[in-house]
Backbone as XML, in Angstrom:
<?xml version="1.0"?>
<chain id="A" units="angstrom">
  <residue number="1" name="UNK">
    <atom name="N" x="-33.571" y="-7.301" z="28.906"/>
    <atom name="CA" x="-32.322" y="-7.994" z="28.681"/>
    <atom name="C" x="-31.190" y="-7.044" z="29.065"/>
  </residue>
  <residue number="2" name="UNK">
    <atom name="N" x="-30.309" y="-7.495" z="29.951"/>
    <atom name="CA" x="-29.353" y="-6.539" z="30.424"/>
    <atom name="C" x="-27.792" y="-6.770" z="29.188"/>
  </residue>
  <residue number="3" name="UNK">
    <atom name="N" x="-26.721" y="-6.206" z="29.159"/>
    <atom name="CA" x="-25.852" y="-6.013" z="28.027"/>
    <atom name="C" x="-24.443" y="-5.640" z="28.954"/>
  </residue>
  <residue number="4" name="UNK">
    <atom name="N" x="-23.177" y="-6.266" z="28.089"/>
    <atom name="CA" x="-22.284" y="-6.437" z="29.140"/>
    <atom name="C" x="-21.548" y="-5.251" z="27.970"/>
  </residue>
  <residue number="5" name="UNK">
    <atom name="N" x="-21.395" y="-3.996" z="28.493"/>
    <atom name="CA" x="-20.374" y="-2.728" z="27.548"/>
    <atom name="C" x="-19.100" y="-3.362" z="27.546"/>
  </residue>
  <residue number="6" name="UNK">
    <atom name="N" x="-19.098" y="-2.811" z="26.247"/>
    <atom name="CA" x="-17.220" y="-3.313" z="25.886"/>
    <atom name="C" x="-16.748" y="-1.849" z="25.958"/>
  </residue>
  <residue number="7" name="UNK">
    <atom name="N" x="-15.300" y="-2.139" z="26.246"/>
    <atom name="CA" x="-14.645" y="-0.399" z="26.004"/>
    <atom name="C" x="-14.945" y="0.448" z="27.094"/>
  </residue>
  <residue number="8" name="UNK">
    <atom name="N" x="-15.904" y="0.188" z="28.443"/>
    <atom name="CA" x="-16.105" y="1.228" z="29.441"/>
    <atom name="C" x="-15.507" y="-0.441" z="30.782"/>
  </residue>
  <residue number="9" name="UNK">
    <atom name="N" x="-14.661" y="0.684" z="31.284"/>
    <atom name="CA" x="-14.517" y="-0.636" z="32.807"/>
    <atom name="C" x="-13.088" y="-1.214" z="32.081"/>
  </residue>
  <residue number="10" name="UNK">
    <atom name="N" x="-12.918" y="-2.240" z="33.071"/>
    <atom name="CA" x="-11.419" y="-3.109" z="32.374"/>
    <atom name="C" x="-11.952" y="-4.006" z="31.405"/>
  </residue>
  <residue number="11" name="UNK">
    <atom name="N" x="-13.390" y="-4.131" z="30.752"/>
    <atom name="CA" x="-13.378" y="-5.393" z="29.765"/>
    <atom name="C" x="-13.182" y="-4.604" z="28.305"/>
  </residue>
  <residue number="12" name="UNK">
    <atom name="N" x="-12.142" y="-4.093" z="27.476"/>
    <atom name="CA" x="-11.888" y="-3.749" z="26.893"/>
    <atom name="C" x="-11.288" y="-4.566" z="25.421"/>
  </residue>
  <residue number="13" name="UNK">
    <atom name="N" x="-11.378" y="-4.636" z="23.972"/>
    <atom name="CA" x="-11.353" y="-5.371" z="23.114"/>
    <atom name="C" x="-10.030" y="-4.196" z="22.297"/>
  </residue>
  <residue number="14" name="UNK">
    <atom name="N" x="-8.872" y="-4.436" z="22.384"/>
    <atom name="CA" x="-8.130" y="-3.855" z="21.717"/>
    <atom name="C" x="-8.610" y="-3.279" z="19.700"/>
  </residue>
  <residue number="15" name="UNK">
    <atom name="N" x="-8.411" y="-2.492" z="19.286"/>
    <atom name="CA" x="-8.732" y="-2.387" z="17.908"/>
    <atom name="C" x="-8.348" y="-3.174" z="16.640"/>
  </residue>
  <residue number="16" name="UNK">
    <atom name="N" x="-7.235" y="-4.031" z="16.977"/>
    <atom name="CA" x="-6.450" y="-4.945" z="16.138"/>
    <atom name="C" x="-7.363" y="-6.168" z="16.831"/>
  </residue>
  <residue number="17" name="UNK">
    <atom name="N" x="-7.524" y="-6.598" z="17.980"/>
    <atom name="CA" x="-8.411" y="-7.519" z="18.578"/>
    <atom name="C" x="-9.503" y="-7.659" z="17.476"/>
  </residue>
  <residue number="18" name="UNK">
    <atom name="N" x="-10.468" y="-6.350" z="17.795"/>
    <atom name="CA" x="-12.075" y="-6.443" z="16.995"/>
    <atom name="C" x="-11.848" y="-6.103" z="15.678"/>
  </residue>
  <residue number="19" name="UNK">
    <atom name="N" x="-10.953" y="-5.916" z="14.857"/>
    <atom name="CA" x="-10.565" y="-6.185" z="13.378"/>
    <atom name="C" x="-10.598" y="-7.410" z="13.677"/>
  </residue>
  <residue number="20" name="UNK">
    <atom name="N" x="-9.963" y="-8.316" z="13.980"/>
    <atom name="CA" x="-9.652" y="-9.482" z="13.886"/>
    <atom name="C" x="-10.705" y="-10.414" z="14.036"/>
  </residue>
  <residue number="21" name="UNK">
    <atom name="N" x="-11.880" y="-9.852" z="14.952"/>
    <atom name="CA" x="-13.096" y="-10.890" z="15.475"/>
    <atom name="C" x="-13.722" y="-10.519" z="14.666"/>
  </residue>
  <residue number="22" name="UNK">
    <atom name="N" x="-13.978" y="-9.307" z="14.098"/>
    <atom name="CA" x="-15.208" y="-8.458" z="13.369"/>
    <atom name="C" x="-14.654" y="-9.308" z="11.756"/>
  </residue>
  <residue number="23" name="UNK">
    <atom name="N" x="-13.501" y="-9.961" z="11.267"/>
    <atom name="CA" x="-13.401" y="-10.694" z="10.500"/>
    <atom name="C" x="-13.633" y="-12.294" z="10.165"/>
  </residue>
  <residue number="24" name="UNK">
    <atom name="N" x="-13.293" y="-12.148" z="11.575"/>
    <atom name="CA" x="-13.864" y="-13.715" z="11.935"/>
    <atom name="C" x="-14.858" y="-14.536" z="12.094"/>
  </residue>
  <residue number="25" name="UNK">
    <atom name="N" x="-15.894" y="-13.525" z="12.757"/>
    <atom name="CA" x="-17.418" y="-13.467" z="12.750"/>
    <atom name="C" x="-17.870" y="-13.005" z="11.375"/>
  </residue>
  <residue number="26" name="UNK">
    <atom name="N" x="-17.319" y="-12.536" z="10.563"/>
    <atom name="CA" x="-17.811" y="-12.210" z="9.499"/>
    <atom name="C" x="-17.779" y="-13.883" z="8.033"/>
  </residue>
  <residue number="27" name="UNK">
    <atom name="N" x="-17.074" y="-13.845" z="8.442"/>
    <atom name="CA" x="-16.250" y="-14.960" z="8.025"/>
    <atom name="C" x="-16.991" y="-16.532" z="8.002"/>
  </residue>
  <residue number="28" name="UNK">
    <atom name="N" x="-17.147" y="-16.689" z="9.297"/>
    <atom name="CA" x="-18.147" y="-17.829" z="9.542"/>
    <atom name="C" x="-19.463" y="-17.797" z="9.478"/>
  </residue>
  <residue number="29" name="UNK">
    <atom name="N" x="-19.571" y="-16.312" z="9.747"/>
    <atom name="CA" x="-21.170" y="-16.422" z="9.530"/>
    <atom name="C" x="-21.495" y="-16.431" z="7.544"/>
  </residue>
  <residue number="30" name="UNK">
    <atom name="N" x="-20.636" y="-15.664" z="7.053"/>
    <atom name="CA" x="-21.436" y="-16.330" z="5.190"/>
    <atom name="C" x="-20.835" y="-18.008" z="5.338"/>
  </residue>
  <residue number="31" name="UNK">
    <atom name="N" x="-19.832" y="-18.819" z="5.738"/>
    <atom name="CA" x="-19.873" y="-19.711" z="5.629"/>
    <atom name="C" x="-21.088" y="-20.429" z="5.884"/>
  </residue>
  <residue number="32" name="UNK">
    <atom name="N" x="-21.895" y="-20.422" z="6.848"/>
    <atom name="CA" x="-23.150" y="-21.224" z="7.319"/>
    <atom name="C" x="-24.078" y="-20.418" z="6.069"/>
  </residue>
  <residue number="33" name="UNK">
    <atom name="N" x="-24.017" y="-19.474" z="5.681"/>
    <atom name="CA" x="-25.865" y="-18.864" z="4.704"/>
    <atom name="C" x="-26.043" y="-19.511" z="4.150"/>
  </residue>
  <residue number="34" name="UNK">
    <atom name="N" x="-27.452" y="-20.564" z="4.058"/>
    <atom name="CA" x="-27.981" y="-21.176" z="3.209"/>
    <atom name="C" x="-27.825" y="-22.257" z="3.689"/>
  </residue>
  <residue number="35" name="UNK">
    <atom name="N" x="-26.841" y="-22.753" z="4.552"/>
    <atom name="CA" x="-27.462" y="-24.519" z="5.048"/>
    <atom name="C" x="-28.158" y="-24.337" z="5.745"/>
  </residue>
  <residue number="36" name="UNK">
    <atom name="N" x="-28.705" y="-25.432" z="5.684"/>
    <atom name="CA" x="-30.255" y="-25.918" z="7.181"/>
    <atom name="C" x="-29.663" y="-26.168" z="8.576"/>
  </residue>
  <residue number="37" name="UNK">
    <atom name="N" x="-30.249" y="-25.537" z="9.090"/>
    <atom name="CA" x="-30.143" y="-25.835" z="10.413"/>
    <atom name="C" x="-29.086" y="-24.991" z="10.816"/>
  </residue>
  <residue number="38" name="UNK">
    <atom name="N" x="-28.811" y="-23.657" z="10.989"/>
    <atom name="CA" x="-27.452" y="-22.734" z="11.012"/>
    <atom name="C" x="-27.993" y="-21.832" z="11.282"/>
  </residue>
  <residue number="39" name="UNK">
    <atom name="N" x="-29.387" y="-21.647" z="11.941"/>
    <atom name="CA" x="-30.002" y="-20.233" z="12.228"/>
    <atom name="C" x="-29.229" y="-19.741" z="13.609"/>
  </residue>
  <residue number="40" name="UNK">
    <atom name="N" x="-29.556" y="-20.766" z="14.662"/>
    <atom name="CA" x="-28.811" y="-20.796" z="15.847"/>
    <atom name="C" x="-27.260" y="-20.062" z="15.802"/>
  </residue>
  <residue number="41" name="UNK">
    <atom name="N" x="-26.534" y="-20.523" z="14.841"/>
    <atom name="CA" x="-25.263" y="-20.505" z="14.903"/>
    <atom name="C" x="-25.038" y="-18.921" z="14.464"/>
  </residue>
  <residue number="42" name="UNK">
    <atom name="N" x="-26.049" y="-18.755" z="13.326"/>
    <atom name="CA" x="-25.776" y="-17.563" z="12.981"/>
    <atom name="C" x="-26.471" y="-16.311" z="13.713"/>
  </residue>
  <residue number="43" name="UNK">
    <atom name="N" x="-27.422" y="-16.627" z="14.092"/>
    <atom name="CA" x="-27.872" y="-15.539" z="15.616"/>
    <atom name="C" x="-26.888" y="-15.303" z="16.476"/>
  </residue>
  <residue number="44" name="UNK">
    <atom name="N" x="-25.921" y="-16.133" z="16.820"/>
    <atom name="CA" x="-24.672" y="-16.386" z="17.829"/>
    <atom name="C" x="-23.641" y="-14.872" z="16.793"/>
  </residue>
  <residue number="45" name="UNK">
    <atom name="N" x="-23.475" y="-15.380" z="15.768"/>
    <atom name="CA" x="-22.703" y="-14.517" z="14.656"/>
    <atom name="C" x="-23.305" y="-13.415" z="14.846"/>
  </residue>
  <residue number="46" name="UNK">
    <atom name="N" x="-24.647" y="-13.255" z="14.702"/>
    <atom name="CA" x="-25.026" y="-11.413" z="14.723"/>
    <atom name="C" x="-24.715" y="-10.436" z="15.609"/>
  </residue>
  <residue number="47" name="UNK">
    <atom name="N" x="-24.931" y="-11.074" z="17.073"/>
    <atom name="CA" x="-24.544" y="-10.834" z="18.331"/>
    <atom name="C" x="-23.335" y="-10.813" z="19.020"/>
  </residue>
  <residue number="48" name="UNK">
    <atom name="N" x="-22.428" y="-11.288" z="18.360"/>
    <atom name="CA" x="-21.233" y="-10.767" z="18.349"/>
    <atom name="C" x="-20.675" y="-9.840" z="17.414"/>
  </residue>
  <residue number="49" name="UNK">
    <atom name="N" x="-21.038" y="-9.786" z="16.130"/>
    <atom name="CA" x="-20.613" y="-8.465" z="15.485"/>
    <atom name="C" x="-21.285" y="-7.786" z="15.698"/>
  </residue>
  <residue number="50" name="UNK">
    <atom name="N" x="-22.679" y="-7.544" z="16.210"/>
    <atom name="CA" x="-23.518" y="-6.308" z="16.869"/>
    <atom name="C" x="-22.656" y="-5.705" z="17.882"/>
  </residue>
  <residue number="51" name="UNK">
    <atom name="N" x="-22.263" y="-6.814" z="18.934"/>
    <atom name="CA" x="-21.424" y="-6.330" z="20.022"/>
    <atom name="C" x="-20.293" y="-5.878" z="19.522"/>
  </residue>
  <residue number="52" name="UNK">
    <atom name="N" x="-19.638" y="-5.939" z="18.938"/>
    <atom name="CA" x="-18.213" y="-5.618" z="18.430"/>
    <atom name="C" x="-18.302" y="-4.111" z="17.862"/>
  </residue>
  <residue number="53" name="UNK">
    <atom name="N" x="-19.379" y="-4.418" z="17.194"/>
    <atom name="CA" x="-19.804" y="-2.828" z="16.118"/>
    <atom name="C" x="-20.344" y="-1.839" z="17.123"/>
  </residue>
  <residue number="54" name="UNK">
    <atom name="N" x="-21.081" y="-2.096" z="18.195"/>
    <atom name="CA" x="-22.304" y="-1.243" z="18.576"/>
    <atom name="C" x="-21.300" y="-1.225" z="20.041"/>
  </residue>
  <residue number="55" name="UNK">
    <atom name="N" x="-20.987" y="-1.691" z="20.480"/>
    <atom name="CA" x="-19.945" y="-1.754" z="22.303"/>
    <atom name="C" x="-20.469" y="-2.430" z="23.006"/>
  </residue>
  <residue number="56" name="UNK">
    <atom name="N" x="-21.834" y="-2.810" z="22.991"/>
    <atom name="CA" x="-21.964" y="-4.137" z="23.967"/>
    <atom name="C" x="-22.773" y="-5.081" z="23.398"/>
  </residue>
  <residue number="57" name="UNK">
    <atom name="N" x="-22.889" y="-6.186" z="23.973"/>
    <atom name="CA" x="-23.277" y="-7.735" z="24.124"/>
    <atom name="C" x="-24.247" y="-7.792" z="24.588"/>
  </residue>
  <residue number="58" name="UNK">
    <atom name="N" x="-25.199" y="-9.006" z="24.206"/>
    <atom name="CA" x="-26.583" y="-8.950" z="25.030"/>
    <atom name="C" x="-25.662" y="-10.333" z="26.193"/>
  </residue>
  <residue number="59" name="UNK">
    <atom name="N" x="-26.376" y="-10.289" z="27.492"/>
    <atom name="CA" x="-26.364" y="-10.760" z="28.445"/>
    <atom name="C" x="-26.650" y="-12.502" z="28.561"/>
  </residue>
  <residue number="60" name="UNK">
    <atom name="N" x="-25.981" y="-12.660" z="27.138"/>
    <atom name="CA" x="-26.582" y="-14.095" z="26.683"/>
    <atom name="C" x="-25.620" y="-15.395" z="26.989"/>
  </residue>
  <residue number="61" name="UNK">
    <atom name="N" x="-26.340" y="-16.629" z="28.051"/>
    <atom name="CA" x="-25.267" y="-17.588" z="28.122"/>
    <atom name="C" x="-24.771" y="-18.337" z="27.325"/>
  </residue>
  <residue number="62" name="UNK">
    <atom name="N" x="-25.729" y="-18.715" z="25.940"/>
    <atom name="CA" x="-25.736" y="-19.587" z="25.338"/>
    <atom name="C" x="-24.434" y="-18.831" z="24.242"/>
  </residue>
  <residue number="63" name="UNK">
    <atom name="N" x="-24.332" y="-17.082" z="24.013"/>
    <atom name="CA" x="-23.426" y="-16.397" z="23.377"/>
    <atom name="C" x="-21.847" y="-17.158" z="24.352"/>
  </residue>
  <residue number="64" name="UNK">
    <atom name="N" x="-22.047" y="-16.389" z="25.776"/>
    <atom name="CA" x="-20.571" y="-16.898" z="25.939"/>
    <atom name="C" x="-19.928" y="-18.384" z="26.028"/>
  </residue>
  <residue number="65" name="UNK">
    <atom name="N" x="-21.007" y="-19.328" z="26.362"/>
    <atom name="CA" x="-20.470" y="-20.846" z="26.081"/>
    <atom name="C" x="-20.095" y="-20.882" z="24.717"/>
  </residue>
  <residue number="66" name="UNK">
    <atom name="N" x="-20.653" y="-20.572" z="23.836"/>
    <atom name="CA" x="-19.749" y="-20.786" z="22.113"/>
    <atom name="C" x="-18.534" y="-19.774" z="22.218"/>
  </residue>
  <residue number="67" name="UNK">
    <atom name="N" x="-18.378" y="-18.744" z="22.608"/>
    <atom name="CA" x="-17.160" y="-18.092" z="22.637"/>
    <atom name="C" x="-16.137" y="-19.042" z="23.972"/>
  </residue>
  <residue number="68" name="UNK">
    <atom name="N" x="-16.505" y="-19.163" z="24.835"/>
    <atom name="CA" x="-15.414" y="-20.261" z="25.673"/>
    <atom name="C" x="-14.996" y="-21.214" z="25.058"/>
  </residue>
  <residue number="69" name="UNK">
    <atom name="N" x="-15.909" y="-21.928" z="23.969"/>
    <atom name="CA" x="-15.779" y="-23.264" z="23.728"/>
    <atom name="C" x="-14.719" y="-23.009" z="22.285"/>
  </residue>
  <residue number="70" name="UNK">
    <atom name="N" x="-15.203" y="-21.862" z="21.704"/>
    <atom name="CA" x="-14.087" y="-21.705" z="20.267"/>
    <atom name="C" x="-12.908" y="-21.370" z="21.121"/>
  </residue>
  <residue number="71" name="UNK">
    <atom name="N" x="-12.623" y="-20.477" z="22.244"/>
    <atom name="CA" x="-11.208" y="-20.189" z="22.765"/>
    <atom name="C" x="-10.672" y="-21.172" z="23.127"/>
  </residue>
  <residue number="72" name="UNK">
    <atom name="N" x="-11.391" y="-22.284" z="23.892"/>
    <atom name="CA" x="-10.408" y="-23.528" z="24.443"/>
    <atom name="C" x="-10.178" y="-24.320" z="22.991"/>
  </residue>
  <residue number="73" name="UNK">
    <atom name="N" x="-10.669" y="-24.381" z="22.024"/>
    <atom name="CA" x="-10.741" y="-24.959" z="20.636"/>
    <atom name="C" x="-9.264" y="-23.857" z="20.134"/>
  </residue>
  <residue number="74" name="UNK">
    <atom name="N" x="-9.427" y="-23.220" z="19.513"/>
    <atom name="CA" x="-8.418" y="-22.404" z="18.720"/>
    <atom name="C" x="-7.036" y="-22.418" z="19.733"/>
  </residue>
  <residue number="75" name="UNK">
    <atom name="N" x="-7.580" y="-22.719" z="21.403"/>
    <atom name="CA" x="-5.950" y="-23.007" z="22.392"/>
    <atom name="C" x="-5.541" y="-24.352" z="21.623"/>
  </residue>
  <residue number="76" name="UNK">
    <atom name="N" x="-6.069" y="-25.596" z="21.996"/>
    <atom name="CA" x="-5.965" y="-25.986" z="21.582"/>
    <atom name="C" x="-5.636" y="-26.444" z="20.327"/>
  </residue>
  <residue number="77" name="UNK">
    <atom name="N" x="-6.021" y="-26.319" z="19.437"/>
    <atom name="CA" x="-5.840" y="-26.287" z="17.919"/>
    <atom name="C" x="-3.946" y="-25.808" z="17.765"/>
  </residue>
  <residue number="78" name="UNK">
    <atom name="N" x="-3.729" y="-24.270" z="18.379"/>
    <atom name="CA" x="-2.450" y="-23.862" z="17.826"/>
    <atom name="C" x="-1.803" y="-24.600" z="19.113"/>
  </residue>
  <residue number="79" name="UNK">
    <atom name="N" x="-1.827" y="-24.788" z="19.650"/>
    <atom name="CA" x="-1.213" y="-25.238" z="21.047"/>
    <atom name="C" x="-0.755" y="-24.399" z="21.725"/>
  </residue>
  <residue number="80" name="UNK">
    <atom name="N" x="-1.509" y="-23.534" z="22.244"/>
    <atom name="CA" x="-1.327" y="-22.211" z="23.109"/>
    <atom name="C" x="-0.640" y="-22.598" z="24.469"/>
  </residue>
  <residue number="81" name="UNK">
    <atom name="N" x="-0.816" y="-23.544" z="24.961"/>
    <atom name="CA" x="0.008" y="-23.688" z="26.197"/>
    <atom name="C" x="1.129" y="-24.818" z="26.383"/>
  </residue>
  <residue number="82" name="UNK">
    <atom name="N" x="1.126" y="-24.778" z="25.361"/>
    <atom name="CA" x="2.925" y="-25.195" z="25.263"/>
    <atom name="C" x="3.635" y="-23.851" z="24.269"/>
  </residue>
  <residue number="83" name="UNK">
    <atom name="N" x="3.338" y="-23.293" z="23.047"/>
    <atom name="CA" x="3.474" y="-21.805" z="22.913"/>
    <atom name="C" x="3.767" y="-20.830" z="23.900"/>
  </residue>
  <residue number="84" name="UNK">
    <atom name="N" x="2.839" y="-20.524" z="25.121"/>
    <atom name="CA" x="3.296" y="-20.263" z="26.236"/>
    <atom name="C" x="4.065" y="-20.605" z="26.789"/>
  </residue>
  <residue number="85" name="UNK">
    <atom name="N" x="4.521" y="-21.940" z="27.329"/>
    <atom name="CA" x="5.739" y="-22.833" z="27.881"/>
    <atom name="C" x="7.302" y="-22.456" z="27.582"/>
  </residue>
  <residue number="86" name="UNK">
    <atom name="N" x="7.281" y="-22.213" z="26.271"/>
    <atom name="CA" x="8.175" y="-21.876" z="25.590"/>
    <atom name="C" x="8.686" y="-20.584" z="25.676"/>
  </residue>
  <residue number="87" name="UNK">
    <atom name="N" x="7.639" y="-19.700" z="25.681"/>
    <atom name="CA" x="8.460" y="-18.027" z="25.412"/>
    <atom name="C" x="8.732" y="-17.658" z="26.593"/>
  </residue>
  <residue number="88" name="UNK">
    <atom name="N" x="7.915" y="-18.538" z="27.787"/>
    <atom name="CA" x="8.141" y="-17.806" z="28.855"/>
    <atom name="C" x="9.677" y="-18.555" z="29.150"/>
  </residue>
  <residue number="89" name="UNK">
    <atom name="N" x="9.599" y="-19.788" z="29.032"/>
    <atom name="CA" x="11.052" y="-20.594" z="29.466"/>
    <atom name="C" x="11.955" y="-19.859" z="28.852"/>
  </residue>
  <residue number="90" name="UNK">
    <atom name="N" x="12.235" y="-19.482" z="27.433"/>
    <atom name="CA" x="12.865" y="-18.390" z="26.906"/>
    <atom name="C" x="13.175" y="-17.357" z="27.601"/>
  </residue>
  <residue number="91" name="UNK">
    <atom name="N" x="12.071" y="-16.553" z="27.833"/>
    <atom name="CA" x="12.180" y="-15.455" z="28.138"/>
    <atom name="C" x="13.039" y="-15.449" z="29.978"/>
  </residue>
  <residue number="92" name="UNK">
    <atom name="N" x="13.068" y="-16.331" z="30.457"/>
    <atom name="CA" x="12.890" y="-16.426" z="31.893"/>
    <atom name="C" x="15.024" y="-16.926" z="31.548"/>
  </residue>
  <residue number="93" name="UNK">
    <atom name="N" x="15.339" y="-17.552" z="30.322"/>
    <atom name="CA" x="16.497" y="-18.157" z="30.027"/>
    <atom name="C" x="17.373" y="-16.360" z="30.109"/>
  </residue>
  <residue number="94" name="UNK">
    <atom name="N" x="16.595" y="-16.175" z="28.837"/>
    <atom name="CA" x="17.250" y="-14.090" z="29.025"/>
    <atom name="C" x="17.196" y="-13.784" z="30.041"/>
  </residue>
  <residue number="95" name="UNK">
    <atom name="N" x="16.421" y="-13.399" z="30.608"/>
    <atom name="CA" x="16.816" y="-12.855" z="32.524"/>
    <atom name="C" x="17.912" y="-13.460" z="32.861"/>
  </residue>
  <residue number="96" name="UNK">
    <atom name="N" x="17.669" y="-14.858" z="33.046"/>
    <atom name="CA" x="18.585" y="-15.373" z="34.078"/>
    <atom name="C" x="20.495" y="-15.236" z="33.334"/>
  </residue>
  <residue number="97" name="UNK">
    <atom name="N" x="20.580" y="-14.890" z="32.048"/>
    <atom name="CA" x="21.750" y="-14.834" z="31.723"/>
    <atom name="C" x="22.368" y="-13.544" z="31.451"/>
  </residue>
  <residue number="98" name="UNK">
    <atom name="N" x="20.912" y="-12.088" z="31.294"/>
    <atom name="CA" x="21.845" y="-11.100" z="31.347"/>
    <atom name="C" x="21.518" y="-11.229" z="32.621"/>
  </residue>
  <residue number="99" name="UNK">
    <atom name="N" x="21.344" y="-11.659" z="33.925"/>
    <atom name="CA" x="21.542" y="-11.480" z="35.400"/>
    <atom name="C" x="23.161" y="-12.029" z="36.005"/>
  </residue>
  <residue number="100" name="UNK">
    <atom name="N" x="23.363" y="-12.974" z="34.664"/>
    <atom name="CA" x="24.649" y="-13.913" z="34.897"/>
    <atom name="C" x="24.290" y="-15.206" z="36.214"/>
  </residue>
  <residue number="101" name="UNK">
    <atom name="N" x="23.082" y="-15.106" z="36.151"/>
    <atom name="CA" x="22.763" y="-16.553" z="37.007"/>
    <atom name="C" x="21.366" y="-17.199" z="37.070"/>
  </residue>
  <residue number="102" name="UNK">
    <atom name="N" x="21.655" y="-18.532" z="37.098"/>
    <atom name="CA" x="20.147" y="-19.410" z="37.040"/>
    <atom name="C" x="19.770" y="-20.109" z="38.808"/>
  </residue>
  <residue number="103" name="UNK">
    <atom name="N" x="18.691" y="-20.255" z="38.537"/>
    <atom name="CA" x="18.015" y="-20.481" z="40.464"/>
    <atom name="C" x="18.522" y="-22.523" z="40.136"/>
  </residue>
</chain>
């Protein structure tokens, strides 16, 4: 089984990042202990706080489709791309007025 290193190369997990996942994964995984049928889910849970704790990931697809699928979920959920829409239109409003002009 090959393993994708975190922290060596540009795929890097900031330290406030993996606090944050290493809580999160922690988090959901006692939520599932003890119902039926949550082995799956929680193998998914080990393997990411293994990876988080240890620096890399096993080479697993079925790991990164649940991590794609919670990121487009949690975009969704807060509304990340209208959130985006906004700070950048903001931010793009500041330029253009300490520049003293809009396009």
């Amino acid at each position: 089984m090959t393993r994708s290193t975190l922290g060596r190369g540009k795929q890097t997990i900031s330290p406030e990042s993996r606090r944050f996942l290493v809580e999160l994964f922690t988090d959901l995984r006692r939520d599932l202990e003890g119902q039926m049928e949550s082995s799956e889910r929680i193998a998914i849970y080990d393997a990411l706080l293994g990876g988080l704790n240890e620096g890399d990931f096993p080479d697993d697809d079925k790991l990164r489709d649940y991590v794609a699928e919670l990121a487009r979920g949690t975009d969704e959920a807060n509304a990340y791309a209208q959130a985006k829409l906004e700070h950048r239109a903001m931010a793009e409003l500041v330029d253009a007025l300490n520049e003293g002009m809009l396009d």
